[in-house]
C-alpha positions in Angstrom: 0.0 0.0 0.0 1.1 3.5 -1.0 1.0 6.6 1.5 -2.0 8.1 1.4 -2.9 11.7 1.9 0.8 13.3 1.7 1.9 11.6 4.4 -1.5 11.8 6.6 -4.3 8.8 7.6 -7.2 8.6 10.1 -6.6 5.7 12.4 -9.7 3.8 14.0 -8.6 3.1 17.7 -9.6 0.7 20.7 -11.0 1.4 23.9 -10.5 -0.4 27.2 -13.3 -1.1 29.9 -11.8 -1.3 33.1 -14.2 -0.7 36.3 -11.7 2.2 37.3 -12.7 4.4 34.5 -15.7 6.9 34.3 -19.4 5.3 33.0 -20.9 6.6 29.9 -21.3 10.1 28.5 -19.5 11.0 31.9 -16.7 9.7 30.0 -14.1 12.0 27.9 -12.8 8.6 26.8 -16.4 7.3 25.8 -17.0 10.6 23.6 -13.7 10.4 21.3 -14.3 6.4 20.9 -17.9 6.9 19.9 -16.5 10.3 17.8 -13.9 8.2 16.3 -15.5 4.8 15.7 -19.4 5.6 15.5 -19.8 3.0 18.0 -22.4 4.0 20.7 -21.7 4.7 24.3 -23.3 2.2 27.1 -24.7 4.3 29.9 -24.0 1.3 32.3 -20.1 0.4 30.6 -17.3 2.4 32.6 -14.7 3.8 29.4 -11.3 3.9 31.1 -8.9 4.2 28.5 -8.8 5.1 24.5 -5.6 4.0 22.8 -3.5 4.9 20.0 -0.5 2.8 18.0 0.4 -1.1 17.3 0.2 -2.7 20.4 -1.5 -6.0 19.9 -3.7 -5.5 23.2 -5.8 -2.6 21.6 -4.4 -2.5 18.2 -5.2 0.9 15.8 -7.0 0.4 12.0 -6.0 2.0 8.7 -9.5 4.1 8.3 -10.2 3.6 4.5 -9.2 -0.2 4.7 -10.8 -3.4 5.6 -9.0 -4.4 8.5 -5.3 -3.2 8.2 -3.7 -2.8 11.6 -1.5 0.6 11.5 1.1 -2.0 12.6 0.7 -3.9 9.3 0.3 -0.8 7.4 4.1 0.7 9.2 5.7 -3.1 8.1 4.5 -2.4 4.5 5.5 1.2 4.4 8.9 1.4 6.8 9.7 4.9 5.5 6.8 6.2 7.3 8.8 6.3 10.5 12.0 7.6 9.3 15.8 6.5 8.9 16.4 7.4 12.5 13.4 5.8 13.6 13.7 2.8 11.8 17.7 2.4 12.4 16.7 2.6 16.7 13.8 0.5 16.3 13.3 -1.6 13.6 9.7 -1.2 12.4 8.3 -1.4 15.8 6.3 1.8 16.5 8.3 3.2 19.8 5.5 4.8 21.8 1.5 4.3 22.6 -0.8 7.3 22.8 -3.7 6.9 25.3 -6.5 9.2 26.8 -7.5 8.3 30.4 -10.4 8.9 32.4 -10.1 7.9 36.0 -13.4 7.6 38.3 -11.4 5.7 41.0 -8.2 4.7 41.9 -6.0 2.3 39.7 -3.5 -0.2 41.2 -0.5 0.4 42.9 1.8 -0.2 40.4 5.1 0.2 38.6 6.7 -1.0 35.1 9.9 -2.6 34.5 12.7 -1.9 33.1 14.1 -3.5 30.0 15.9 -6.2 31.3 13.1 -7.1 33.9 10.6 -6.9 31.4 12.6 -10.0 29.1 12.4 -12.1 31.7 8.9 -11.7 33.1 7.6 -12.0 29.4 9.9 -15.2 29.1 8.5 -16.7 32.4 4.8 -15.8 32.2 3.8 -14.6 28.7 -0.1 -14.2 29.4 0.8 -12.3 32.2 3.5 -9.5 30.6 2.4 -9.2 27.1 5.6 -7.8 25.5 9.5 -7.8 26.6 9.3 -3.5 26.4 10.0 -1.2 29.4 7.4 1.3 30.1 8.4 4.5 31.3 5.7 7.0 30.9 3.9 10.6 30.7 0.5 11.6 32.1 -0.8 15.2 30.6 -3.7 16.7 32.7 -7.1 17.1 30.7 -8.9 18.5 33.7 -7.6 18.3 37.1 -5.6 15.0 37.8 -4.4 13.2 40.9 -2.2 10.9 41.5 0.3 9.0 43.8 4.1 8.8 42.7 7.2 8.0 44.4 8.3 7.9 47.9 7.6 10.9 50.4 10.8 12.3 51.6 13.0 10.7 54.9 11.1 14.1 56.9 7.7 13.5 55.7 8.1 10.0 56.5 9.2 10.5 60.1 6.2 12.7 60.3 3.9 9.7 59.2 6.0 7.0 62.1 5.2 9.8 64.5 1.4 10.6 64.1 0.2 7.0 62.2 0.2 4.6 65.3 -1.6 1.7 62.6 1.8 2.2 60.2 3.9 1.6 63.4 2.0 -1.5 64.6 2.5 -2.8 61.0 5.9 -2.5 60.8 7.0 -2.8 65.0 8.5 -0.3 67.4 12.3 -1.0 66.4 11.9 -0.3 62.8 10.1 2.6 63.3 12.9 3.9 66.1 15.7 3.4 63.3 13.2 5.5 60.9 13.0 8.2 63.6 16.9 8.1 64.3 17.7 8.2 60.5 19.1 11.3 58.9 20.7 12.5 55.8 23.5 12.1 57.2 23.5 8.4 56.9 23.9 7.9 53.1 21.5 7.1 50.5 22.0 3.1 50.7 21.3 3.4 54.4 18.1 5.1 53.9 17.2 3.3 50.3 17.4 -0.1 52.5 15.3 0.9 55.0 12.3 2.5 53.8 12.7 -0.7 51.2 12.4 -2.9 54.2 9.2 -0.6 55.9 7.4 -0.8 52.5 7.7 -4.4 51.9 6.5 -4.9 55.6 3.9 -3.1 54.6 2.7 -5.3 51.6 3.3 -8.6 53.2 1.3 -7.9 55.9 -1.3 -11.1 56.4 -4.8 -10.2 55.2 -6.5 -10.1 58.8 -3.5 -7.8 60.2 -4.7 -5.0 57.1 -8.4 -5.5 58.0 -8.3 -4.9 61.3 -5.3 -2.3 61.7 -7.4 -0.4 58.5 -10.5 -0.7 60.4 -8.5 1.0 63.9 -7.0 4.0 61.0 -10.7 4.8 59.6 -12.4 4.8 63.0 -9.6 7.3 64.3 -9.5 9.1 61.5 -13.3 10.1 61.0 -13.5 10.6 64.8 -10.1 12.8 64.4 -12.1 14.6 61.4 -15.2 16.3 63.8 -12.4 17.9 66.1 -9.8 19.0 63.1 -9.6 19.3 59.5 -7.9 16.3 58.3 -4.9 16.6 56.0 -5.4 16.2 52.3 -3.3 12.6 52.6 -5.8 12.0 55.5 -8.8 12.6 53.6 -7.4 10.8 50.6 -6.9 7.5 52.4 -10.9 7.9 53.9 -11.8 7.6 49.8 -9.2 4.9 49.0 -10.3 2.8 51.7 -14.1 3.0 50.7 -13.2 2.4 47.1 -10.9 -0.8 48.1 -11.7 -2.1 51.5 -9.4 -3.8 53.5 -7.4 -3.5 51.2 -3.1 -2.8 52.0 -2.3 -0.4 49.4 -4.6 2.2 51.9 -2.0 1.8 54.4 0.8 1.9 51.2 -0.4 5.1 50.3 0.9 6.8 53.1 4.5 6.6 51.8 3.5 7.8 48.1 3.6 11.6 47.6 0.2 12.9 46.9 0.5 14.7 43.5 -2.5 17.4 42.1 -1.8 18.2 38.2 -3.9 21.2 36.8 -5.0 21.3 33.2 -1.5 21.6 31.4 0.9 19.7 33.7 2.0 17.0 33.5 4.0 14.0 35.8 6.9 11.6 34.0 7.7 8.2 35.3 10.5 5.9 34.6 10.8 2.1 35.5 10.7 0.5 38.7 9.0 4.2 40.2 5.3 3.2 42.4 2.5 5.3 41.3 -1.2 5.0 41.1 -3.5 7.0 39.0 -6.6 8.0 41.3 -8.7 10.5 39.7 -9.4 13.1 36.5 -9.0 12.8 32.8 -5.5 12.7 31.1 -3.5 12.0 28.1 -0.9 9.6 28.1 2.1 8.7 26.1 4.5 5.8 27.2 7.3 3.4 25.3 5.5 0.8 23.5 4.0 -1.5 26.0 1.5 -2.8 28.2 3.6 -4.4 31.3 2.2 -3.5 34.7 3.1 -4.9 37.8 0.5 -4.4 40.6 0.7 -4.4 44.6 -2.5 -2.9 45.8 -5.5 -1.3 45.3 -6.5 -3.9 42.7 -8.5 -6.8 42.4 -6.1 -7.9 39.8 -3.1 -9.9 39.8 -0.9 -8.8 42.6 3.7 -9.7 42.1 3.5 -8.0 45.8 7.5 -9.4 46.0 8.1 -8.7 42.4 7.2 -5.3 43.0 9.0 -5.1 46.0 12.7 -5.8 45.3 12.5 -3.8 41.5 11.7 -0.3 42.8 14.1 2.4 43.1 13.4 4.0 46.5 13.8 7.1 45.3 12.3 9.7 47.7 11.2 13.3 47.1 8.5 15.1 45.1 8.4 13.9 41.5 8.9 17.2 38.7 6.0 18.8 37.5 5.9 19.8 33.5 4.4 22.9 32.7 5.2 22.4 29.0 7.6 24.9 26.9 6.2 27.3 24.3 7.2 26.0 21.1 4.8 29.3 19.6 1.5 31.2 20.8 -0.7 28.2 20.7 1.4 25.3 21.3 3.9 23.7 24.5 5.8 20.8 24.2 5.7 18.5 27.3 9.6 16.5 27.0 10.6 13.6 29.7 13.9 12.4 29.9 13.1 9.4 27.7 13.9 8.9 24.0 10.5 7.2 23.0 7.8 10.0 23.0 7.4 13.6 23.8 3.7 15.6 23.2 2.5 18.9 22.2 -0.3 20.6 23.7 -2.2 22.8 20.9 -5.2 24.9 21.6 -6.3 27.3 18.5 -8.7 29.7 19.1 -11.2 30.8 16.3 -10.2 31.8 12.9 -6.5 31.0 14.0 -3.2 28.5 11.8 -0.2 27.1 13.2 2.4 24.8 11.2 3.2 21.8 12.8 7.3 21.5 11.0 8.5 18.4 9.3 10.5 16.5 11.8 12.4 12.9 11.1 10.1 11.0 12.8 6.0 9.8 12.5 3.6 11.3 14.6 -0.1 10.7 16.0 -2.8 13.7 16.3 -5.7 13.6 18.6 -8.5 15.9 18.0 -9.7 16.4 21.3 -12.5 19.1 20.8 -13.4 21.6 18.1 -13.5 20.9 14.5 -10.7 22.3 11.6 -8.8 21.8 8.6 -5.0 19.7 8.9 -3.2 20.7 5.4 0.0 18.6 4.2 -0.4 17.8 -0.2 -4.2 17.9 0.6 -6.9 18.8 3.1 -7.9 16.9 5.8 -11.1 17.8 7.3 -10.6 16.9 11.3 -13.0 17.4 13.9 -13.2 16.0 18.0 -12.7 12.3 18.3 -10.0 12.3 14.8 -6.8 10.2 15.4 -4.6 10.7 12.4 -1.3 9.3 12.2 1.6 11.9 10.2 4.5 10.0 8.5 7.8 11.5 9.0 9.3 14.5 7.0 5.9 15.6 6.5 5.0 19.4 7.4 1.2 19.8 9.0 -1.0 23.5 8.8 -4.0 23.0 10.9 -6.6 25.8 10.6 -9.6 27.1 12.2 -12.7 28.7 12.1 -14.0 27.6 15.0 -11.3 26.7 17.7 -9.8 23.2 18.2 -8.0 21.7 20.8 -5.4 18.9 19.7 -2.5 16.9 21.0 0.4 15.3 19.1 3.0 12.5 20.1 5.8 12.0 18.8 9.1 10.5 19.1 11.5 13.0 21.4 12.7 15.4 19.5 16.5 15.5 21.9 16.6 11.6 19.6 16.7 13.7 16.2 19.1 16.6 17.5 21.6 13.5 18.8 21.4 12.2 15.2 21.9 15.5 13.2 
């Protein structure tokens, strides 16, 4: 098959239905799929997730043919992705696109790294789909919340000091050494400890998390008519309602509590905890679908796996607020040579240019409705995925306003290979 459209084709894309995700038209994720496929929306179905890209657990479709993965489509066309592209990564599409939205809390979680991610694929292939490392982007649609990484070795000490149930998980002496730990005491010290307090966390038996989670919510909403609970506080009264009994409550204690406002967004590399918990988002990570979970799931739980492959980093994660790549456009850049995404929002009767790069691309109309120009025009309007082959330059035009969002492979890639 010959590119089509200078460079330019509509994708139709694949929608997950996980119970975490908001139900019906309360769903931003329900609207593009229905926008984008002409599928109707169940009122009763929860639409979590919308994804764009090739991988095989919610492939994308070549619109104008019968059944043609994009994935297919890349293997018969590998110029579409570029001599730099194609020399890193074969013609394996590098990155997945995805639009969230959250009702409730997803798992406890993290992704492996590379060489973790061979073997668990090797060992159990239904479980770990692919052998890919995930590290990861999530870009605020509306206010987004989230838990990611470790607190820091003074917030921690704060949470041995006023969380009797943490210290009768994890016994009197370890929570002295916490208390008696400082900076002072090098990294490893401090890594290997708060390593050890986490996993006694997890393990604890089922019966010790029922009833020391029972002791936390009865203080806590007793605490709450005298005082005004901190936002961690009142966070873990939700959690526990939304998983009961269950031990990442007690977990989430040690993971910072992170709000994003429309426009920022939060990076994660392998091996980092973090847990999704509520608002709408876009997504981009590496090309994969690996997820190791410890709590706050009824899914399979690798409680040990999870354990021994985190970092144990601590400290607040960094927050992007995009940089302005021109009036209507930011470009949101982790430290990670897979993806990178631009945040466009054209008001009415307003262009920008969207400049050739060596590398493919994947548009997502998220609202509004306008006019995406490479040989020819493409008429694009809310709920349009379009994927842009590389060294192909992009106007988009409107009369109306549109709001749109591209991924792409990281631009730093293409300056390293000039």
């Amino acid at each position: 098959m010959e590119e089509v459209n200078g460079g330019l084709i509509k994708l139709i894309c694949c929608v997950k239905k996980s119970d975490w995700g908001r139900i019906g038209r309360e769903s931003t994720v329900a609207r593009l799929y229905y926008r984008n496929t002409g599928i109707n929306i169940d009122q009763n179905q929860p639409y979590a997730e919308f994804w764009m890209g090739t991988h095989e657990s919610g492939p994308s479709y070549v619109g104008d043919t019968e059944n043609l993965t994009l994935k297919e489509w890349i293997e018969r066309n590998p110029s579409v992705l570029g001599e730099t592209v194609l020399n890193k990564w074969g013609t394996d599409f590098p990155f997945l696109f995805k639009v969230l939205s959250v009702a409730k809390a997803l798992s406890i979680q993290a992704h492996p790294d590379k060489d973790l991610a061979t073997s668990l694929h090797k060992e159990q292939p239904s479980a770990y789909k692919d052998d890919n490392h995930k590290p990861e982007m999530a870009l605020a649609l509306t206010q987004f919340e989230a838990l990611c990484g470790f607190v820091s070795l003074e917030e921690l000490k704060v949470i041995v000091r006023t969380t009797p149930e943490i210290v009768e998980v994890i016994g009197n002496a370890k929570a002295e050494q916490v208390l008696n730990l400082n900076e002072d005491d090098g990294k490893e010290e401090i890594r290997l400890l708060l390593q050890s307090v986490f996993t006694d966390i997890m393990t604890v038996c089922k019966d010790v998390t029922a009833e020391v989670l029972a002791k936390l919510i009865s203080r806590l909403n007793f605490e709450g008519q005298a005082r005004h609970l901190t936002d961690k506080e009142q966070l873990i009264l939700q959690l526990e309602k939304q998983y009961p009994a269950d031990v990442g409550v007690l977990a989430a204690y040690l993971l910072n509590y992170v709000k994003l406002n429309p426009g920022e967004a939060l990076y994660l590399g392998s091996n980092e905890p973090h847990a999704y918990l509520y608002g709408e988002s876009v997504e981009c990570m590496a090309n994969s679908d690996n997820v190791i979970r410890a709590g706050l799931t009824p899914k399979q739980r690798d409680v040990k796996i999870l354990c021994s492959m985190l970092t144990y980093k601590q400290g607040f994660p960094d927050i992007l607020k995009g940089t302005v790549v021109n009036p209507y456009t930011k470009r949101y850049l982790p430290p990670f040579d897979e993806f990178e995404v631009d945040r466009c929002i054209l008001p009415q009767d307003s262009t920008t240019v969207f400049p050739s790069i060596p590398g493919p691309s994947i548009f997502l109309v998220v609202e509004g409705e306008g006019m995406m120009t490479t040989s020819s025009n493409e008429v694009v309007a809310e709920g349009d995925v379009l994927f842009a082959s590389a060294n192909t330059s992009i106007t988009v035009a409107t009369l109306s306003g549109l709001h749109l969002y591209r991924a792409g492979v990281s631009s730093r890639l293409f300056e390293l290979h000039k």
